[in-house]
N, C-alpha and C positions, 0 to 999 in steps of 0.2 A: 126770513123771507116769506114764511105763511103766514104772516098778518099786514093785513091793509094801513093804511095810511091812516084812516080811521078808525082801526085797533089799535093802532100804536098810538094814537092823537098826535101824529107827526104833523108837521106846517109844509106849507108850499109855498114855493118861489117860483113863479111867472113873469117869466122875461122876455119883452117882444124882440123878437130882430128878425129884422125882411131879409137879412145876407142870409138865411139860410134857405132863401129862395135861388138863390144865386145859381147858374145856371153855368159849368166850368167846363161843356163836353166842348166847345170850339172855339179856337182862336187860345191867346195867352192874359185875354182877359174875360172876368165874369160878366156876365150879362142879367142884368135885373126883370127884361121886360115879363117875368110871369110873375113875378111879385103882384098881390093886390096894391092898387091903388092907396096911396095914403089915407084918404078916410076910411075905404072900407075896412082897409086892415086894421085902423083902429077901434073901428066898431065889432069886428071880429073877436078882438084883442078884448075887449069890453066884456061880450058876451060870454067869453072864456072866464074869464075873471070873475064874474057873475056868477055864471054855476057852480065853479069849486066853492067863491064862498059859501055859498047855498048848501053845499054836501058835504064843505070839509072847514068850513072856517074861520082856520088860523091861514090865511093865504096874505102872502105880502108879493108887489109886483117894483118895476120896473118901472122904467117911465115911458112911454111909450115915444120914439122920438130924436131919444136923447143917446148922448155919448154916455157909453156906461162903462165901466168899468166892473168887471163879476169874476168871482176868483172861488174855488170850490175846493174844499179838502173832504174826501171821501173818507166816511165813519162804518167800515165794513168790509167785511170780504170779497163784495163784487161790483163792479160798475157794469150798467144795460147800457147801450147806444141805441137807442130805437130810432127808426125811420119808415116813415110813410108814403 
């Protein structure tokens, strides 16, 4: 856990999804309106994807868009949840 992404020459996975815009404080359904807009978010999405390669890489993404399917088995003794 003291070495970078870049010490370890670990790879990244970058996956777009606007549902984590999703907005669940009222009513019994989510509400998308803070979500960016589909291009910008895709250009956002772009710009992200751009710089990791830039500083790290081996970066493989998503498709930005699409029905995905993504399934993660953790190699370690902790999982972060970060949020912003």
């Amino acid at each position: 856990m003291n070495l970078s992404l870049t010490q370890t020459q670990g790879e990244l996975l970058l996956v777009p999804q606007f549902t984590l815009a999703a907005d669940t404080h009222k009513g019994s359904r989510p509400g998308f309106s803070t979500a960016a807009p589909r291009d910008l978010g895709r250009q956002l999405f772009d710009t992200l994807v751009q710089a990791a390669r830039a500083r790290h890489g081996r970066v493989e993404t998503g498709v930005f868009g699409a029905h995905m399917r993504v399934s993660l088995t953790n190699d370690g003794p902790v999982t972060f949840w970060l949020e912003s």
